[in-house]
N, C-alpha and C positions, 0 to 999 in steps of 0.2 A: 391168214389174217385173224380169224378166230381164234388158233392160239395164244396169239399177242393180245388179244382184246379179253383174253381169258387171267392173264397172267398180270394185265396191268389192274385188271380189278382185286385180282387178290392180294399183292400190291396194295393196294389202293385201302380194302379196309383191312390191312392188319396195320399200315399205318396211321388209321383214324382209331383204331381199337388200340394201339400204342398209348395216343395221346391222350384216348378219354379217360386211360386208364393213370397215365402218368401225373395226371392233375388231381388224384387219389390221393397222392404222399404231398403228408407236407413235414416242412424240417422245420427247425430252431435252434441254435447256439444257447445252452445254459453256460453262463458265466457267474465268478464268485468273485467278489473281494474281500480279502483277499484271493488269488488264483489256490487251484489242489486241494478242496475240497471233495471229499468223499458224497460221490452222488447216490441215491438212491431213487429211481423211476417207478412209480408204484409198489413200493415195498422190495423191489427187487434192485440189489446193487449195478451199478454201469461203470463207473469207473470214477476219474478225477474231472475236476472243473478247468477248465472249459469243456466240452464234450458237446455234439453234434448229435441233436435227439430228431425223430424223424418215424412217423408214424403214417398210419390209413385209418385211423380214426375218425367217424362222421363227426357232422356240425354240432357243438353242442357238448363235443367228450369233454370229461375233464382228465388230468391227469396230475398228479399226487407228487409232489419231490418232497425228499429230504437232504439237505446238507451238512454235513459234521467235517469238522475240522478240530483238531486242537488246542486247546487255548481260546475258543471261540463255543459262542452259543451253540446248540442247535437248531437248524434252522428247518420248520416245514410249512409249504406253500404250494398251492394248487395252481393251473393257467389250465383254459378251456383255449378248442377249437371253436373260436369263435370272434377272434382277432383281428381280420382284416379281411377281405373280399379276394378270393379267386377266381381271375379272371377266365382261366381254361378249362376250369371246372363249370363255369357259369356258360360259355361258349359248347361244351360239349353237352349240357345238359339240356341246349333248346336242340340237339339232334340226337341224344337220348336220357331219357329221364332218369337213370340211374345217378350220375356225374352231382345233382344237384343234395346230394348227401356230403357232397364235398364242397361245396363251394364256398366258404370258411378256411382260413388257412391262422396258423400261428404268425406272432409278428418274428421276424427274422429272428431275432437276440431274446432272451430274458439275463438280467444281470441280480444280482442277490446280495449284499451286502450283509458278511455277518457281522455279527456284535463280540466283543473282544468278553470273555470269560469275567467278572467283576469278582476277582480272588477276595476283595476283601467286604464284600457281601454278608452282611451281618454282624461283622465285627465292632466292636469299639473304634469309633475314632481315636483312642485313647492313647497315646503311646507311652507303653512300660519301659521305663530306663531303667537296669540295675545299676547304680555306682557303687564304684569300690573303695570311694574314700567321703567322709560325713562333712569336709568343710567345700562353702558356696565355690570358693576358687576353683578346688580342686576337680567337682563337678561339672562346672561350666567348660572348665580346660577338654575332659572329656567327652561335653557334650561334642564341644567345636571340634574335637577329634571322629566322633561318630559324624558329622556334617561332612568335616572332608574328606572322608571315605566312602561320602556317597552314600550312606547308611541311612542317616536320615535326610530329608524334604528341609529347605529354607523355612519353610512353614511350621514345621514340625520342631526343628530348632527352635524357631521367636517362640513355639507357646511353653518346651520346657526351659529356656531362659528367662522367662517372666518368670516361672513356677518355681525357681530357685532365687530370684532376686526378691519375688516378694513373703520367703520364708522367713520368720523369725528367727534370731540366734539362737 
């Protein structure tokens, strides 16, 4: 009988020592929008976005992302443990006091939104049309050829069709 009463206690706390411990890690989905961004976790690469981050880090850590994708900003932003309340960390900490370094957990997701690259960032508004012929017809013809080609903006059209109609002879 003292074997049994031996075996269920050890039993007993490796399974409480499991749990105090399991309430340790906490995780979080980093998501990007767009999706495949290049993550980086405190200076150190992980891979692409979405990706499943999950530390033992106490209440209070911060930890550092950066996100790059192409054609998109750079993006860098911090989130701390200090997100939302754990419950098993909280529960094993009134039967030892270690567990209460964890009782902060991430929120499930973080989502990231980049910003599209602004190509024409500092540029003139201006747009340079070469023509290759000097009368009004012959220009506007080409302009409205550059239009339906997709070349230029409806917008971009109306202001060099003014700029041609109200030239002088």
């Amino acid at each position: 009988m003292k074997k049994n009463t031996a075996s269920t206690k050890t039993i007993s706390v490796f399974l409480v020592v499991l749990i105090l411990f399991s309430s340790c890690a906490s995780t979080t989905v980093i998501e990007s929008v767009p999706t495949g961004a290049k993550l980086y976790v405190d200076g150190q690469p992980c891979g692409l976005t979405p990706y499943s981050y999950s530390d033992t880090k106490i209440v209070g850590s911060t930890t550092r992302l950066r996100l790059n994708k192409e054609g998109y900003e750079e993006m860098n932003v911090t989130f701390s443990r200090d997100e939302q309340a754990d419950a098993g960390a909280i529960i094993a900490g009134v039967f030892v006091w270690v567990p209460f370094l964890w009782t902060m957990k991430y929120n499930p997701t973080h989502i990231y939104e980049l910003e599209p690259v602004d190509l024409n960032k500092g540029q003139n508004d201006e747009v340079q049309i070469p023509f290759n012929s000097s009368s009004k017809g012959d220009r506007l013809r080409e302009l409205k050829k550059l239009l339906d080609d997709g070349i230029l903006t409806q917008e971009e059209f109306e202001k060099e069709k003014q700029k041609i109609l109200a030239e002088d002879d």
